[in-house]
C-alpha positions in Angstrom: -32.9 -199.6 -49.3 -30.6 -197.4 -51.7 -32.7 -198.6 -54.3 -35.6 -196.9 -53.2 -34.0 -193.8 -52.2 -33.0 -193.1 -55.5 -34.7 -194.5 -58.3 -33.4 -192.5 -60.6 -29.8 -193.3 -60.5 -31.1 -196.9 -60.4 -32.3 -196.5 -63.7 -29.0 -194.7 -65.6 -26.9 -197.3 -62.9 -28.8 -200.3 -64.8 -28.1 -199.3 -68.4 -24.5 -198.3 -68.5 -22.9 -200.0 -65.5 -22.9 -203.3 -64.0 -20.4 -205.2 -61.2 -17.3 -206.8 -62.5 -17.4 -209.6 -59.9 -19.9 -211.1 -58.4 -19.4 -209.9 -54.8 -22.0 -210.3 -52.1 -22.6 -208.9 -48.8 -20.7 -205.7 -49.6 -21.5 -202.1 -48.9 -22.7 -200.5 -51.8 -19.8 -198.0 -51.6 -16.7 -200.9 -51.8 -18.5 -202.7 -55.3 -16.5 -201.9 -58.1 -18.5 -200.9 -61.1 -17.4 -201.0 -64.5 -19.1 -197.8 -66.9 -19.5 -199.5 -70.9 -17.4 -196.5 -72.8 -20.1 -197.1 -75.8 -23.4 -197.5 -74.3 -25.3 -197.6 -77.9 -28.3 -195.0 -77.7 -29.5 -195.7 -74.9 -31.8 -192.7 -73.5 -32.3 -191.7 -70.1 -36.1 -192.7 -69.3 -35.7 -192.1 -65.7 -38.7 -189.3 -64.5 -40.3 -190.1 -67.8 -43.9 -191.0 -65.5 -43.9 -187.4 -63.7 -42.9 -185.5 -67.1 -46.4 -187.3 -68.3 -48.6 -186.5 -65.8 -47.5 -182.8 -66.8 -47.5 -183.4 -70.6 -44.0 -182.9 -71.0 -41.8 -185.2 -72.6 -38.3 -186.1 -71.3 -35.8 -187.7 -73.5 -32.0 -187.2 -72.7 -29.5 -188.8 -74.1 -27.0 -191.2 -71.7 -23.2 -190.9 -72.4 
């Protein structure tokens, strides 16, 4: 349900964090999350789909 509430952190959550355990059944709030300090160049697509529809690019870097 989080998820779909905000899709957009989804997206920048995916590329530079990720769980250090493999807990289940938690609230989203007690996870513990562990950020990469060198996340490569990566580059925030999130929004990328409305900035086309307008014909404007977005490209932002992460980190």
């Amino acid at each position: 349900m989080w998820e779909r509430a905000c899709s957009r952190m989804r997206c920048v959550i995916q590329r530079i964090c990720w769980p250090t355990l493999p807990l289940r059944e938690q609230a989203h709030s007690h996870r513990v999350w562990w950020r990469s300090r060198d996340p490569g160049n990566t580059q925030n697509q999130c929004g990328s789909g409305l900035a086309r529809e307008s014909g404007v690019s977005v490209n932002e870097s992460v980190g």
